[in-house]
N, C-alpha and C positions, 0 to 999 in steps of 0.2 A: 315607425318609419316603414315606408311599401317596402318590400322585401324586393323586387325586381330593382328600384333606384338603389336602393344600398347596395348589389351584386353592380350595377352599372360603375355607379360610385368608388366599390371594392377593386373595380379592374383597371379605372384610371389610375388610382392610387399604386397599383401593383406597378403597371405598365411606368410613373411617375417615379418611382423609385428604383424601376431598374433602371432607368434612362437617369436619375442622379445619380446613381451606384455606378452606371458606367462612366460620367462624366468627370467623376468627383474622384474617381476611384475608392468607393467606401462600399463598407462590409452589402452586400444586401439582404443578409440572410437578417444583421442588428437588426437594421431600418425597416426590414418586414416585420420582426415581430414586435416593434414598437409602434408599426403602424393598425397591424392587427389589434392591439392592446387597445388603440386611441377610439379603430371602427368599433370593435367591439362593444365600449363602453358607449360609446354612441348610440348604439344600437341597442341599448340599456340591458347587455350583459354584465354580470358583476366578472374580478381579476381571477376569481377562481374558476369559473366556468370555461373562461378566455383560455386561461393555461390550462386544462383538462382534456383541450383540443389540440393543445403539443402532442406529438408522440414522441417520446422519451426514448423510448425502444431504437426508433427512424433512427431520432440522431445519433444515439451513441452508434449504433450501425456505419453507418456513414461516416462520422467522426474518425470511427476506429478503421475504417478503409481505408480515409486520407491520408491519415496519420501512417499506417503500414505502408503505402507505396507512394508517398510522399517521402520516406526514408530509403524505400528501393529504388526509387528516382535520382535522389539527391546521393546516395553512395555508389552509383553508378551501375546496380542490377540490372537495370532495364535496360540499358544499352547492351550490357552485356550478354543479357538472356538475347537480343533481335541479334547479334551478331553468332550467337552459337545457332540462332535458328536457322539463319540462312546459308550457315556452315553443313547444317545439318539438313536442312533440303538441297543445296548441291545443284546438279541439273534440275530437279524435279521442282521448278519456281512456283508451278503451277496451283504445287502443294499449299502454299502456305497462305494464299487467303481461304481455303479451305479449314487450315489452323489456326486461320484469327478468327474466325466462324465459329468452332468447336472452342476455342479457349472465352472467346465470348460467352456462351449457350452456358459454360462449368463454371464460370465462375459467377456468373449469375444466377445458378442452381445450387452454388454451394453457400445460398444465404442472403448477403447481401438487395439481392435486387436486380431489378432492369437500369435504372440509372445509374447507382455505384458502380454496379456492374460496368456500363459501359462506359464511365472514367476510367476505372480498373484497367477497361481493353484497351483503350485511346493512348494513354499512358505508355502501354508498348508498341500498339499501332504505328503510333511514328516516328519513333526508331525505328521500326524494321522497314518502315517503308522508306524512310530514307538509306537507310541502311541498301536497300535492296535497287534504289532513285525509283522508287515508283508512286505514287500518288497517295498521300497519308488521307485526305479526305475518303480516298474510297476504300483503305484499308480500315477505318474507324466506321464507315458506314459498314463495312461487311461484319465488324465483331461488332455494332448495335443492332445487326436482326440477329447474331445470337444470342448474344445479351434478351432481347425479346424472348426469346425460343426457350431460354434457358430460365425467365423470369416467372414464368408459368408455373412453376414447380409448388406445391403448397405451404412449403413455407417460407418462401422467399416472398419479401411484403408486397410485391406488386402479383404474387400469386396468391396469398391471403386475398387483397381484395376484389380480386378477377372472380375466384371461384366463391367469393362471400356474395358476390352480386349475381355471379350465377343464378345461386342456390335461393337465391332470392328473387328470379324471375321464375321459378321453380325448374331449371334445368340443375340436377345433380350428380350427373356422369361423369367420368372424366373426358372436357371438352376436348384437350390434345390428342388422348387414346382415341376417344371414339371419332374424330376429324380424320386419325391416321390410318385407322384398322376399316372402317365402314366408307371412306368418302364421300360422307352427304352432309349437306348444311346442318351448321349448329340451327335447330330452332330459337 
């Protein structure tokens, strides 16, 4: 099969099941990879080639993020932590998307990712921003470019892949450092 039709194919399908995963309210994560399974073979990969292209690692990852502030959620931590935070900046309001920035940036440096990561942030984001009546959209936008900032790191897996593709256009510096310390375009 043309490999450009099957990609076109692959993306109506994606776009096709999140749009029934919204409608239906079902898993989309199942329905992807049973629809992967189904292209795959299509596409005359055999089941084990198909599953080799899971990454195991990702999910537990992520699994075990949802699961930890999934239970700080649900016991009532995170509300907690946005209310001592803004006990704890005081007058100084100013402070604290400054600290969903840096809580973004650390905790998406301590492993997880840029996306975990920024459920991670979201998750307290809007508590404290209600907490504070000020705009949860923009307090989750501000811990997702730390989350980016903090994703960088190399072993956080969207820093694996950033500096794997680097180093495979042959740039093997460190892009952040030397972005930060020289000020001149990544080539």
């Amino acid at each position: 099969m043309d490999p450009i039709l099957l990609s076109g194919i692959s993306l109506a399908v994606l776009i096709g099941i999140i749009a029934l995963g919204f409608l239906k309210k079902w898993n989309v994560g199942i329905l992807s990879f049973g629809a992967a399974m189904l292209m795959g073979m299509a596409a005359g990969m055999s089941q084990k080639q198909i599953v080799a292209g899971f990454n195991t690692s990702l999910f537990v990852i992520l699994i075990g993020s949802m699961f930890l502030f999934g239970i700080a959620q649900l016991n009532g931590t995170m509300d907690l932590l946005a209310k001592k935070t803004v006990a704890l900046a005081g007058r100084q309001g100013w402070a604290v998307p400054i600290f969903m920035y840096l809580l973004g940036a650390v905790v998406a440096a301590l492993g997880p990712g840029t996306i975990p990561g920024f459920g991670i942030v979201a998750m307290f984001g809007v508590p404290l921003a209600l907490e504070m009546k000020a705009d949860p959209f923009l307090f989750c936008t501000i811990g997702q470019m730390g989350s980016i900032a903090g994703g960088i790191v190399p072993w956080a897996p969207t820093g694996v892949v950033g500096i794997s593709k680097a180093a495979e256009a042959g740039y093997t510096e460190n892009i952040a450092l030397s972005w930060l310390l020289h000020r001149r375009p990544v080539p």
